[in-house]
C-alpha positions, 0 to 999 in steps of 0.5 A: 194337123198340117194346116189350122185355117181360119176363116176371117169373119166366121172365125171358124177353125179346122185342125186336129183336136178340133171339130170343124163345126159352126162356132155361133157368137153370143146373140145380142139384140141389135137396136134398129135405127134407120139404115141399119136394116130395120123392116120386114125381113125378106121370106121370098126365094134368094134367085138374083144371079148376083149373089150365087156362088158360081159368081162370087168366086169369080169377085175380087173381095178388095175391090168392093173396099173401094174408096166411095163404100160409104158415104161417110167413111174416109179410105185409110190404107190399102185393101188387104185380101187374105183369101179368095173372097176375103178382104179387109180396110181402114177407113176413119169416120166423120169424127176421124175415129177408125173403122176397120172393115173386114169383108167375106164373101161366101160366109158359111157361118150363117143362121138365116132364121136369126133375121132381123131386117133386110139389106138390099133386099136381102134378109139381114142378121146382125150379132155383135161380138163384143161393144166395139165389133158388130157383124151385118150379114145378108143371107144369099142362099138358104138350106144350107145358109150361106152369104156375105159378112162384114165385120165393122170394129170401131178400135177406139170405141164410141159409134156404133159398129152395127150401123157401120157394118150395116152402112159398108155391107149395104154399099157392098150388096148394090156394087155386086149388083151393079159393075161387080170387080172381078178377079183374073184367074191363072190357068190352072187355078182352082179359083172357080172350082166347086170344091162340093162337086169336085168332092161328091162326084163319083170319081172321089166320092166312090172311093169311100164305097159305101152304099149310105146316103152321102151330104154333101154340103157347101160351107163357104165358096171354097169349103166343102162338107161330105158325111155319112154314118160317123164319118165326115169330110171337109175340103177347104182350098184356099191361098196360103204359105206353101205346105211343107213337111214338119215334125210329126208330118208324112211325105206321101205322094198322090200322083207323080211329081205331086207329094203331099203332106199326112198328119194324123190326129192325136186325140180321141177320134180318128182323125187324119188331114192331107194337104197339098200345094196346088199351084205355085203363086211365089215363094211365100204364097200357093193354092192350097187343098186339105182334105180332113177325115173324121171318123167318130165310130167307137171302132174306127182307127186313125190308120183306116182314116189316114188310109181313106183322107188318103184314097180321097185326096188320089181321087181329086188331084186327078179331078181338079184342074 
């Protein structure tokens, strides 16, 4: 398709031939040690106004990276952001070996009933990808599951990188409680947007006319999924290289003076994308909008999923700001 996305530390992938689903890493058992989350883990409702996603959509990621994030931890480099709410730093440890940390905000691929501990008082899930990479994530919403992850990766081996994910991610919860960095947004922008809302409403929504229950699910702060029978809908705004068109690739326009970019699918589902530039940043960077349309009845065509993802993508460039 268009546009193959992926969403840092929950290496979740989106592109034609793909399902858009959860890729769940192999679980592994987690030693507790002290700081690194051992104890009860929290049951209670998650209600501090702190970690919604209305509010971090407004946090700049690489501003929680700072300097004094862990005690122990030594900058190396600059913070770098990738999208909104994702950011990444060096950092080298008491023995000068180096940590690399990567932050998301919003992280969709959570499985909260996989709690093992608590940071902040939030319950923690840890999953190690490999000896030298450990995630810490502190579930901030449940049903659907949703909070914010910290890949630690200690390149050179030797440490333990759950310790260290759990140390910067537990640096990272008290500074969204204390004095939150915040982003400024330009005007225009779908910063702060709630793609589910955007999605579900009846001006988008209605074009599917169907009369079948619609769930419309947030996976991420800016990543949405809306379904019914065998159809589902993913929308995903995000920063990127400006779209264009490609081999294989349809021009079509979705209001004046905004043309998009169609790329129907070639496996076995009916499957058709939709992108578009939202808003010029600079010549290298835009906000961008994709629409994803998956259709697995035995009947359905790709050119009635073109003909929807593109009713749908009419529908919301006339919502969104």
């Amino acid at each position: 398709m268009i546009v193959c996305w992926i969403a840092g530390l929950s290496l979740l992938a989106g592109c034609a031939g793909e399902d858009l689903a959860k890729e769940n890493f192999e679980r592994t058992t987690v030693k507790a040690e002290p700081g690194n989350g051992e104890g009860q883990v929290p049951s209670g409702p998650i209600d501090d106004p702190a970690f919604e996603l209305t509010t971090l959509r407004t946090i700049d990621a690489c501003g929680l990276l700072g300097d004094d994030l862990v005690g122990t931890f030594t900058p190396e480099g600059e913070a770098l952001g990738s999208d909104w709410g994702r950011c990444a730093r060096s950092y080298v440890d008491v023995g000068g070996k180096p940590i690399r940390v990567m932050l998301e905000l919003g992280e969709g691929n959570v499985f909260a009933d996989q709690a093992t501990g608590n940071v902040g008082g939030l319950p923690l899930v840890q999953r190690s990808a490999d000896e030298t990479s450990c995630f810490s994530t502190a579930v901030t919403q449940r049903d659907p599951d949703i909070g914010i992850s910290v890949l630690a990766t200690h390149d050179q081996g030797g440490g333990d990188p759950c310790q260290s994910s759990y140390l910067a991610l537990e640096g990272i919860v008290e500074g969204l409680r204390s004095d939150p960095p915040t982003m400024e947004q330009r005007d225009g922008s779908m910063m702060t947007v709630d793609v589910c809302e955007v999605l579900g409403s009846d001006e988008v929504s209605g074009v599917l006319d169907t009369d079948e229950e619609l769930r419309v699910l947030p996976s991420g702060l800016h990543f949405c999924q809306l379904s019914y029978d065998d159809v589902v809908v993913y929308a995903h705004a995000r920063l990127g290289y400006p779209v264009s068109a490609t081999d294989g690739v349809e021009e079509i326009e979705l209001a004046k003076d905004v043309p998009a970019f169609r790329e129907a699918g070639t496996t076995d589902t009916a499957e058709c994308d939709v992108s578009w530039n939202h808003l010029g940043l600079t010549e290298h960077e835009a906000e961008l909008m994709t629409l994803s349309y998956y259709d697995y009845a035995g009947e359905a065509s790709v050119d009635t999923a073109c003909s929807r993802v593109t009713e749908l993508a009419k529908a919301m460039v006339k919502t969104l700001p």
